[in-house]
N, C-alpha and C positions, 0 to 999 in steps of 0.2 A: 583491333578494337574488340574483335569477338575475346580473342583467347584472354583481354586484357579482363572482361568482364567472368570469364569463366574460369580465370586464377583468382578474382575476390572473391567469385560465388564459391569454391573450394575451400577459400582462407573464412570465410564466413562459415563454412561449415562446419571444421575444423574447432574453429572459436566455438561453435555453439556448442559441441564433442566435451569440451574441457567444462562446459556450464553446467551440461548432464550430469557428469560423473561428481562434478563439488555438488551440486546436489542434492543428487542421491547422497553423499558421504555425510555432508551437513546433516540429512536427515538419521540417517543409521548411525553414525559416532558421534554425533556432537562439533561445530566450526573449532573450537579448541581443541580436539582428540586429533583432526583431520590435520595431516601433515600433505605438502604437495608433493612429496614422494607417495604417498595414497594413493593421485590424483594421478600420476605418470604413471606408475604400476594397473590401475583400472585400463589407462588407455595404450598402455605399452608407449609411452611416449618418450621423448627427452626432456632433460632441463631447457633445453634450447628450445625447443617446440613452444617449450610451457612460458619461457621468457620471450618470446616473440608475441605472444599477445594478452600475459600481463608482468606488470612490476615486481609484483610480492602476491603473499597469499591473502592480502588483504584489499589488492585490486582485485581480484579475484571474489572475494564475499561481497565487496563495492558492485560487479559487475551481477552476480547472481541475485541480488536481492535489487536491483535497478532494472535486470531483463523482470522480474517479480514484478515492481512496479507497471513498466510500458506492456507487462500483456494482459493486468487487470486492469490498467484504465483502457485498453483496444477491446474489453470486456462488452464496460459498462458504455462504451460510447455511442454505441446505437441507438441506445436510447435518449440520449439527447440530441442527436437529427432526425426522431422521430414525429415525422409532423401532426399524428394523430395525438399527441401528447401534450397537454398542459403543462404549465412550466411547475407547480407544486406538483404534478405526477412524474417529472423526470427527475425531480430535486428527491423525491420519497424512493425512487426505483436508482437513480444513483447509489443510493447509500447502502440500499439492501442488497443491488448488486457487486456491491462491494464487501459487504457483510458474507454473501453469499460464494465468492469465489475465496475468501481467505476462507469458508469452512470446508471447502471442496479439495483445499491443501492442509487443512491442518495440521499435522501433520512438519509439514514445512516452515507454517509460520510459527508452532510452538518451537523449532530450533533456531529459528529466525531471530526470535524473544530471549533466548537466552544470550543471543550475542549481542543483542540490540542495545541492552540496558549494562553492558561490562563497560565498565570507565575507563578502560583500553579503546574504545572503539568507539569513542566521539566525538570525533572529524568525522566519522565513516558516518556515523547519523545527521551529522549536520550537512554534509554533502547530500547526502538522501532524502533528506527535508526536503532541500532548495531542488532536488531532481521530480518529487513526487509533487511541489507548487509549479514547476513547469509544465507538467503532464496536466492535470489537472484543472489548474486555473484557466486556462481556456473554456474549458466546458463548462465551469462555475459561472463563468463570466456570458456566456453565450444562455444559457439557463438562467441567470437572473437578466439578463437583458428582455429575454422573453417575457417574463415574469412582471416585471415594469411595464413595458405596451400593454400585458393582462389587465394592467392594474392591481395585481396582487400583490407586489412587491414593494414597500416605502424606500427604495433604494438612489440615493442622487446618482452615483457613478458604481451600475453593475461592475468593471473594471476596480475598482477600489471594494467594494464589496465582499467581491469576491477571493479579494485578499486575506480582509477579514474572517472568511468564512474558511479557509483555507489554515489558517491561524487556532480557528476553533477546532478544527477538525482532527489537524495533527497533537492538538492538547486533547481532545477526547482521547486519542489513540495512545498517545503516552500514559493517558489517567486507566485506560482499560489493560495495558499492558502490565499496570504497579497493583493495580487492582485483581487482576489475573493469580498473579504470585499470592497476593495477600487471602485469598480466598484457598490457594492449595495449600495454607500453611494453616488454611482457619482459622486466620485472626482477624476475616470481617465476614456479616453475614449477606447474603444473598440481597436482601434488600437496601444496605447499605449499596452494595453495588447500582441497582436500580436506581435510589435518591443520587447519587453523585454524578451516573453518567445522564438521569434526565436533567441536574442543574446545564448542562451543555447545550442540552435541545430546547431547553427554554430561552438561553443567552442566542441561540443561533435564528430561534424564531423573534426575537424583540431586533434582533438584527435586520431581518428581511420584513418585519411589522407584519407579522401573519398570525391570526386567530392562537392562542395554548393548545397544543396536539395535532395539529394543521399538519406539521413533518413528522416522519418517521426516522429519528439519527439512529436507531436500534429497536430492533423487533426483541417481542419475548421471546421468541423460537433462537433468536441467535444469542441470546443473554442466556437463555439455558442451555444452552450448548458449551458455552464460555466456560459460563460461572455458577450454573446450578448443580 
């Protein structure tokens, strides 16, 4: 039993070895420059190695940007079992600490973005969707239920809601990623950015029936950082 547990914990490691090294390479070349001959030569590995724990090089960016995922939502989750916390202070500090950990990689996520939006690689978003509503929706769900007992929230079924909100969230993130591009090519201005991403936090607060400005789906500090 022990050694049964101390060959996965190796093989886990091992697996996590090949996440490092994509990347770092994602980040310095580019997910299209990077070939898995890159990825074997960084770790002196084999082909065999490397097909023992993925399919293609495209399970592979599937795996890196889904570990991306499960360690910013293990980020922000403290803060929603936080019992000193109001359910619109955890709904405000979700977002920002989500805001706040993609600016701490940036880095990673702007090569992230260049693969995210190639029309080669959508299954690989749409599998990533339905992994980041997995993650996620729980604590949507657990935060607007709180928010209901407050009475702050007009929500019949936090569970269904929180689908909803999930829906909005991933279409902000699409809108801020086409938005992203159109602003380094300077064919939209700065404020346009602003009106388009607050029509979102206005649809997402008539959702949860909470006061206009009540959320924060985006601070200016992370809007300048983005797009100023």
């Amino acid at each position: 039993m022990a050694r049964a547990a101390q060959a996965t914990g190796v093989r886990e490691l091992r697996r996590e070895a090949f996440l490092d090294v994509a990347q770092r390479l994602i980040q310095s070349k580019g997910y299209e420059q990077m070939t898995v001959q890159d990825v074997l030569d960084a770790l002196d590995a084999s082909r065999g190695a490397f097909y023992h724990y993925f399919d293609s090089k495209v399970a592979l960016l599937e795996a890196v940007v889904e570990r991306t995922a499960i360690q910013g939502t293990e980020a922000v989750a403290p803060v929603v079992a936080d019992p000193n916390l109001s359910a619109v202070e955890k709904l405000t500090h979700l977002f920002s600490g989500i805001a706040s950990y993609k600016a701490e990689r940036k880095e990673l996520m702007l090569a992230l973005l260049e693969v995210w939006y190639s029309d080669d690689n959508a299954l690989v978003r749409d599998k990533l969707r339905q992994s980041s509503g997995t993650l996620l929706g729980p604590l949507l769900a657990s935060i607007l239920r709180q928010g209901k007992a407050e009475g702050v929230f007009s929500v019949s079924s936090p569970e269904d809601s929180a689908h909803v909100l999930l829906w909005l969230l991933q279409g902000a993130q699409d809108l801020a990623g086409e938005l992203f591009f159109a602003r380094q090519a300077n064919t939209i201005t700065y404020e346009s950015v602003q009106g388009r991403l607050a029509a979102y936090q206005d649809a997402l607060e008539r959702v949860l029936g909470v006061p206009a400005g009540a959320l924060g789906l985006v601070d200016e500090a992370t809007l300048r950082e983005w797009f100023g």
